[in-house]
N, C-alpha and C positions, 0 to 999 in steps of 0.2 A: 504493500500500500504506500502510495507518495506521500513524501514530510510535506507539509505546510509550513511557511511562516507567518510570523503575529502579523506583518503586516500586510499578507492575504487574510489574513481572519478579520481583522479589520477592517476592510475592504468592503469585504462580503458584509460585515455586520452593519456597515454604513449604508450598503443597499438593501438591505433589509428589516435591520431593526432586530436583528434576534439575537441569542445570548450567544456569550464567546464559544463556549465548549459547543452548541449545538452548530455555530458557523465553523466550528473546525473538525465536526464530525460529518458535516456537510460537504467540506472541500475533498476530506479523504474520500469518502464515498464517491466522491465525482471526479478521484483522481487530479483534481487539482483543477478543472474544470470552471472558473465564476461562473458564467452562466448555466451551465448544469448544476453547480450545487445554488444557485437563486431560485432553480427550477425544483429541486429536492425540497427546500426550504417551503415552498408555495406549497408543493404537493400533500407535506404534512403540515398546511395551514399557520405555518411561524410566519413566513412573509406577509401576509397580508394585511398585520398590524401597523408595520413600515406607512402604510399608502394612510393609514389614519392619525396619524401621530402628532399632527396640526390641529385635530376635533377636538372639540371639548367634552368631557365625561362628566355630566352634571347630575346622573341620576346616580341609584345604587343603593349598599346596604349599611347599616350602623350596628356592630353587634358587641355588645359588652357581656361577660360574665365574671363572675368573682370564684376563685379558690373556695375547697370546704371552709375552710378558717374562715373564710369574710377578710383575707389580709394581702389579696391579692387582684387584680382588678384586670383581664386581658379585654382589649381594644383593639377593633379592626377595622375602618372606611372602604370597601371596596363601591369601586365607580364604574358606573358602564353609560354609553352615549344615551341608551335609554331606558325609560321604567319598563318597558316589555321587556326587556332583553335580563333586569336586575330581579325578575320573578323569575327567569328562566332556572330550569333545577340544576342543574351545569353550573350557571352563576353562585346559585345558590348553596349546594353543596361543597363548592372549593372556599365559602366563605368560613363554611364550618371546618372545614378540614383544615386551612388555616389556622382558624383559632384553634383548634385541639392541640396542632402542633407547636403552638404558643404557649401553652399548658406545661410544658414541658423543658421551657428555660426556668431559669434561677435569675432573683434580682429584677432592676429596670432594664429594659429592652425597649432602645427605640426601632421606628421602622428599618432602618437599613441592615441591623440585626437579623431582623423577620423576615426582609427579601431573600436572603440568604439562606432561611431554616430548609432544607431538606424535607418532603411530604412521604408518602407513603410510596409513589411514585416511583420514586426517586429521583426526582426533579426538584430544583431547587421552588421555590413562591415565586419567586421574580418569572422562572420559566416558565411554570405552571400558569401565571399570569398569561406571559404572551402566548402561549399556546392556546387556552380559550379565546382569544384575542382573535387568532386565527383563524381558528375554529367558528366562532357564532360569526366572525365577520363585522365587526367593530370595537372600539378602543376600548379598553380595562385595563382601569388602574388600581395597584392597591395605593390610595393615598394620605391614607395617614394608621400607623399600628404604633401600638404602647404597650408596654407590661408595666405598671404600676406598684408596687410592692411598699407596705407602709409597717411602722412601728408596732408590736403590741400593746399598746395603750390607746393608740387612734382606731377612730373609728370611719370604714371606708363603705361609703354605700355609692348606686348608680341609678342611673335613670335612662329609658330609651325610649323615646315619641313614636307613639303609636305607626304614622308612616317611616319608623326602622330611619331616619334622615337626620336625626340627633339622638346623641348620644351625649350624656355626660358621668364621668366618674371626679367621685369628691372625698375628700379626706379631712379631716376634723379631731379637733382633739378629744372631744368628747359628746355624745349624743343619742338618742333614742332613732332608732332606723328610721319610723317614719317621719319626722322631724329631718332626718338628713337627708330623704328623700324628696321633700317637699322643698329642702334647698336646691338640691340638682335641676328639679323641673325650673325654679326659677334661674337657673344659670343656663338654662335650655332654653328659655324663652327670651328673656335680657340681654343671654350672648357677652359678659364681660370681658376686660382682655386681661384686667388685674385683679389681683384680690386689695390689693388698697391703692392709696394716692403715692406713699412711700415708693413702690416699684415704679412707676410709669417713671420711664427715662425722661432726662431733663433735657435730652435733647430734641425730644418728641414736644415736650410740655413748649421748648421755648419755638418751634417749628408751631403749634397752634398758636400759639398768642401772637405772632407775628402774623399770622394768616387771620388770625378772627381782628389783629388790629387795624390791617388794612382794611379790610372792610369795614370798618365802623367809621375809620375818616374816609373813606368812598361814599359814606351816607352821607358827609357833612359835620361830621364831629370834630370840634376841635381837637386837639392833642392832649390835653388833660383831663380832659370830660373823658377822651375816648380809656384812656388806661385803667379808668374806675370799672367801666363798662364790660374791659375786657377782661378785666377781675370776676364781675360777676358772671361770665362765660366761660371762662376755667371750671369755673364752680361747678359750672352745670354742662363741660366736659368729662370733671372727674363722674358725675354722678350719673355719667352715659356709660364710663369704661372699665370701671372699679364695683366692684362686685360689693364690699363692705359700703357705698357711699349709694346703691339704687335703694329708688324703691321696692319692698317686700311687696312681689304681682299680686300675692294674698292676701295682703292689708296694707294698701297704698300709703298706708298715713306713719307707717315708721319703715325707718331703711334695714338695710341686711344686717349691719353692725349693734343694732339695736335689740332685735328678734335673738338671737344669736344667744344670750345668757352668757355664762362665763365658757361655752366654748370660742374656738379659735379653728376659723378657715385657716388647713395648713397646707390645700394646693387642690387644684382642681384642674379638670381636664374636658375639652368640649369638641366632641368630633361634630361637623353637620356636613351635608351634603346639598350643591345647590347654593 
């Protein structure tokens, strides 16, 4: 059988978009062949992901489960160009199969981790990915996986919207399930990006105020008038972005920070889809 080099595997993988070891099991089978191993690749449905790799994948699944203990939290976004295709059982069972095999690291695991994990298969996620890809004939992504792992003393629960399109996992110092549930659902609905004003970068904060002040002297505001003004639009930045400063969706009239008791948001996690 003919050696290949990386930079025919490369080649090949730039016209087609498939993964390294299947473009150089490609070339061998085709003796070294590009176009014959482009034509191999198609044959078994990996190339045809190539030709969509500019679409956007907007529908898809959200799936969280927790460890026996409750002390582990695995996360998975899988994306397909549409809602028919994300019912499909194909779709649907690699979603699962995924997470099982997520099941089965140790610690936090981000996504590029996960692309990586080895299936039953014996295909890696990432491949098994483009392979369906191939197969039903449009673009899947997996785009965003977590493995969550939190302390013995916190307590971690999760939340998933009925349309499977959000997902949130939350972690807390202390708390009754349903109570930490009913925070998840509002951090699925609000969509925050911090748990307080503290994190939001100052470079982000002085990037708004420079944007909210121009426009405020675009309406005609003097310069001093406008600085007061743009104070009070921070305010009610923060309490768009920071999850401790919104309002509680269940009872408007007091914020997250307040409901809360003497627990403590110690991190949370929000997949959504769309």
């Amino acid at each position: 059988m003919v050696e290949v080099t990386m930079q025919e595997i490369q080649t090949l993988r730039a016209k087609t978009n498939c993964g390294i070891m299947d473009c150089k099991k490609a070339l061998k089978d085709a003796n070294g062949d590009m176009e014959a191993a482009v034509d191999i690749l198609r044959k078994k449905g990996m190339a045809k992901a190539a030709t969509r790799s500019d679409r956007k994948a907007t529908e898809g699944v959200v799936k969280i489960e927790l460890s026996k203990d409750n002390k582990t939290a695995y996360m998975l976004q899988l994306c397909s160009e549409t809602d028919f295709v994300s019912r499909n059982d194909k779709f649907q069972n690699l979603a699962k199969e995924i997470l099982e095999v997520m099941k089965k690291s140790k610690g936090d695991v981000e996504i590029e981790q996960v692309r990586d994990m080895v299936l039953a298969s014996g295909h890696t996620v990432a491949q098994e990915v483009e392979e369906l890809s191939g197969v039903i004939g449009e673009k899947i992504e997996l785009t965003s996986a977590k493995v969550l792992s939190v302390a013995s003393s916190e307590v971690l629960g999760y939340y998933i919207h009925s349309n499977q399109k959000i997902g949130v996992a939350l972690v807390v110092s202390e708390g009754e399930d349903a109570f930490v549930k009913q925070i998840c659902m509002h951090i699925a609905a609000a969509a925050p990006l911090y748990i307080s004003k503290e994190e939001v970068p100052t470079a982000e904060i002085n990037k708004e105020r420079e944007i909210l002040k121009e426009q405020v002297i675009n309406e005609g505001k003097p310069e001093a008038v406008a600085e007061k003004i743009v104070d009070g639009k921070i305010r009610k930045y923060f309490e768009e972005v920071c999850l401790l400063e919104q309002k509680y969706v269940i009872d408007t009239e007091k914020k997250i920070s307040e409901v809360l008791g003497k627990s403590k948001i110690v991190k949370f996690v929000r997949f959504c889809i769309g």
